[in-house]
BATI-561280 format. One record per residue (C-alpha): x, y, z; residue number from 1. Coordinates in pm, whole numbers, m for minus. Layout:
<vomis>
> u; v; w; n
> X; Y; Z; NUM
...
</vomis>
This chain:
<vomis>
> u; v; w; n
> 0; 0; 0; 1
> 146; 363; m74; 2
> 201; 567; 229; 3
> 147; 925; 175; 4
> 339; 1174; 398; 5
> 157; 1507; 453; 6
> 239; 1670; 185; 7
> 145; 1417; m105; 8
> m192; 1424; 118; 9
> m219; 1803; 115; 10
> m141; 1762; m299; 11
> m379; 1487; m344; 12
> m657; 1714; m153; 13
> m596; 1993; m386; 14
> m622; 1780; m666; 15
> m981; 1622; m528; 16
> m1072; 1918; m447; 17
> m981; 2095; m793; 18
> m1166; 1833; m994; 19
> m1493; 1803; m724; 20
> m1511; 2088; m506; 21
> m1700; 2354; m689; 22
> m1996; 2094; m694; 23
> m1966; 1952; m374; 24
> m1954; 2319; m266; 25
> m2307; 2336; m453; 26
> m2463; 2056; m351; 27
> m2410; 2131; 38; 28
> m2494; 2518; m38; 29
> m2843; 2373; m209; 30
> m2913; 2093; 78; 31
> m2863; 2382; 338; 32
> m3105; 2598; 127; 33
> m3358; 2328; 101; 34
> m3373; 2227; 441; 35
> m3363; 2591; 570; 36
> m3653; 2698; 308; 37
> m3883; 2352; 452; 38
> m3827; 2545; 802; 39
> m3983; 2835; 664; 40
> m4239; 2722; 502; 41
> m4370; 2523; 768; 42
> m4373; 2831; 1007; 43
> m4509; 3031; 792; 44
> m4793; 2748; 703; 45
> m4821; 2747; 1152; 46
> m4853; 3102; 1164; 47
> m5124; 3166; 871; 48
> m5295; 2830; 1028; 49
> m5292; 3038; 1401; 50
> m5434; 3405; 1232; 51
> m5672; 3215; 1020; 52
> m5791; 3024; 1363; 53
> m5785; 3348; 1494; 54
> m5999; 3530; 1279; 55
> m6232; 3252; 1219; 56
> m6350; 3259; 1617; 57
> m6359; 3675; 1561; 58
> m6602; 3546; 1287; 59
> m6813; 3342; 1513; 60
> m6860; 3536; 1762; 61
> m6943; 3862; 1543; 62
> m7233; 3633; 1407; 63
> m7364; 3552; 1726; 64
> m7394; 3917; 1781; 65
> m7587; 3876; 1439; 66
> m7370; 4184; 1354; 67
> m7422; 4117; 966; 68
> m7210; 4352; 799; 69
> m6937; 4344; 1010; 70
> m6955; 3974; 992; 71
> m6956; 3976; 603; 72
> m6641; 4221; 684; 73
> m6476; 3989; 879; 74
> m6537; 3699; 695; 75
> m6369; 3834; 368; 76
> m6096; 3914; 547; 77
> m6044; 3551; 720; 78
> m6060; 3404; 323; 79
> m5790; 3617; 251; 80
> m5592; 3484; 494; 81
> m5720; 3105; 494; 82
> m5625; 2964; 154; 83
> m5516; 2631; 185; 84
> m5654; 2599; 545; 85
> m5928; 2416; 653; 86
> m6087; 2738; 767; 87
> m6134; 2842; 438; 88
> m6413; 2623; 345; 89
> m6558; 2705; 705; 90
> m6567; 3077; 607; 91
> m6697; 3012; 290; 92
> m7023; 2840; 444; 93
> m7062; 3132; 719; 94
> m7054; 3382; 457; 95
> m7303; 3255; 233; 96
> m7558; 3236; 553; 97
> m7416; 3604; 631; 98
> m7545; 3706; 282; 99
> m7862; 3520; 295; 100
> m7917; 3684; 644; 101
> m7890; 3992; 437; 102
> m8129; 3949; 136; 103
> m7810; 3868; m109; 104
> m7957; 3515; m227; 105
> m7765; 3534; m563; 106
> m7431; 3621; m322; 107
> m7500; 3286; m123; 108
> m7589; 3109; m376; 109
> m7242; 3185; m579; 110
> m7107; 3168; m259; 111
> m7211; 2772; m219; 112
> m7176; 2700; m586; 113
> m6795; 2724; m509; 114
> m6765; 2539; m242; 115
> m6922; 2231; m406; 116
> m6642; 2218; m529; 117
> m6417; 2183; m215; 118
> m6141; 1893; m137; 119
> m6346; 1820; 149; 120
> m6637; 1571; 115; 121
> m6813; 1670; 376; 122
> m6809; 2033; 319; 123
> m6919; 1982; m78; 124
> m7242; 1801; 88; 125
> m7308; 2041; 294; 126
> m7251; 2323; 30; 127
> m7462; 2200; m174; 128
> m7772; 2060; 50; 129
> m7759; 2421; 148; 130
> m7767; 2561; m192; 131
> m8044; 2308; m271; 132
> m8282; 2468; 65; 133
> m8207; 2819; m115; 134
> m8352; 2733; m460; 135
> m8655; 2550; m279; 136
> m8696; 2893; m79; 137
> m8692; 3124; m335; 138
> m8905; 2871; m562; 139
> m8653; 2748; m852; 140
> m8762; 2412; m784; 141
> m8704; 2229; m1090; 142
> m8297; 2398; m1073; 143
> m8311; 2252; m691; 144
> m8425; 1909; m777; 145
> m8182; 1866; m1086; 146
> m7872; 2002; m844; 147
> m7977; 1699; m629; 148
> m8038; 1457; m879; 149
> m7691; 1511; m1008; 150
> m7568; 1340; m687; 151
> m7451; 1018; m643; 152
> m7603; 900; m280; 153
> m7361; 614; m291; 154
> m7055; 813; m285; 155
> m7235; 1035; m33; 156
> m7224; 835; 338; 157
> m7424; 1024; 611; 158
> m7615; 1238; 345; 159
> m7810; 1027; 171; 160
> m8119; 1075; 400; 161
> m8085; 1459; 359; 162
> m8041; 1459; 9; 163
> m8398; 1211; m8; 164
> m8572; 1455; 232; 165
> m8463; 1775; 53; 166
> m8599; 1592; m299; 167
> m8942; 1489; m125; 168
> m8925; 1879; m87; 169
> m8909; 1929; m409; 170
> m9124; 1655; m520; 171
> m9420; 1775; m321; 172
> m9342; 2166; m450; 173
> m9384; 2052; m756; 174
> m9719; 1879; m694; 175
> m9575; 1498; m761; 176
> m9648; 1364; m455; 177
> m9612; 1021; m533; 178
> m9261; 1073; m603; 179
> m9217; 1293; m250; 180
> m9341; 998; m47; 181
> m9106; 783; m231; 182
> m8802; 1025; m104; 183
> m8922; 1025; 241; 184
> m8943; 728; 328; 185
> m8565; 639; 130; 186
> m8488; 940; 368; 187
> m8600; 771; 647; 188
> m8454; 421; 552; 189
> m8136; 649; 519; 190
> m8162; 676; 935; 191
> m8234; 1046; 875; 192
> m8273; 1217; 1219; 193
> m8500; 1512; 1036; 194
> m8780; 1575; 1331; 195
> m8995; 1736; 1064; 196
> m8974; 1380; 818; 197
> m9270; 1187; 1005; 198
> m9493; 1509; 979; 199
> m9410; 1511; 600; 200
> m9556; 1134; 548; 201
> m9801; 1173; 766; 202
> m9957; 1464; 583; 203
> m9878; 1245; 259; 204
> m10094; 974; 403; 205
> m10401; 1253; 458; 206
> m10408; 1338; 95; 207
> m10384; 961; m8; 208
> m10715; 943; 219; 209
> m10916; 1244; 114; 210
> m10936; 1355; 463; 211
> m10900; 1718; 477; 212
</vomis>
């Protein structure tokens, strides 16, 4: 085996270090950056997390003050901060009631036709059973009952029963009440807990009799 004394060691350094350390240099300058940019990012993601929690209870408790327009205020300002936070789809639900609380039913409704479209399941359901009770308020039933009818109750576990009731709704608007009995009771083979649902059927089962 060669022995090297210090010197030939010091020359055979330079030589590595001639032919490899410009990218070794790089590739340590780039891990550093890497690791100290993940650092960053997840503070920042902890800190817009904590101001979007933040503002979200400010939300809350400005609507339990039914302070509308100050809640609408606050609420625009919490979805400016809450992108890519669960808190965003939150806001998105409060401020559609804000506006309907107002008289802004085309606001809400916009309002809920975006958020059908959220990551979240369970906040798409809810989006859009709520945009569903708007149409069937303001009389737009045959838009309500084709929003509904466009869902697929399989893929929609723990809704099914309010997406059956909401159609009976619909159904009976519409003067088909054949149909709306049909939806209530798959509502209430859904397990729905709706306290209004045996009221429904039972006024179904007065028509069916003639008694008035």
């Amino acid at each position: 085996m060669e022995v090297y004394d210090e010197e030939q060691q010091l020359e055979a350094l330079k030589r590595w270090w001639r032919a490899n350390g410009v990218a070794t240099l790089i590739g340590v300058i780039a891990g550093i950056a890497v690791i100290i940019g993940w650092q960053l990012w997840q503070n920042y993601q902890q800190q817009k997390i904590h101001a979007a929690s933040q503002g979200y209870q400010q939300l809350l408790d400005i609507m339990a003050q039914q302070d509308w327009p100050n809640a609408l205020t606050q609420a625009n300002q919490v979805l400016e901060i809450a992108q890519g936070t669960p808190y965003f789809a939150f806001t998105q639900l409060n401020k559609a009631l804000i506006e309907h609380q107002q008289g802004h039913t085309d606001a809400a409704q916009a309002i809920l036709k975006d958020a059908t479209a959220a990551d979240d399941q369970t906040i798409a359901h809810i989006a859009r059973i709520r945009q569903a009770q708007l149409l069937l308020n303001k009389g737009d039933y045959e838009a309500g009952l084709a929003l509904l009818e466009g869902v697929n109750l399989d893929q929609a576990p723990g809704f099914a029963g309010w997406y059956q009731e909401l159609k009976g709704d619909f159904y009976l608007a519409l003067q088909r009440p054949g149909e709306a009995r049909n939806a209530y009771q798959a509502a209430q083979l859904a397990g729905i807990s709706s306290p209004l649902l045996p009221m429904k059927l039972a006024d179904l089962a007065v028509v069916d009799t003639g008694i008035e």
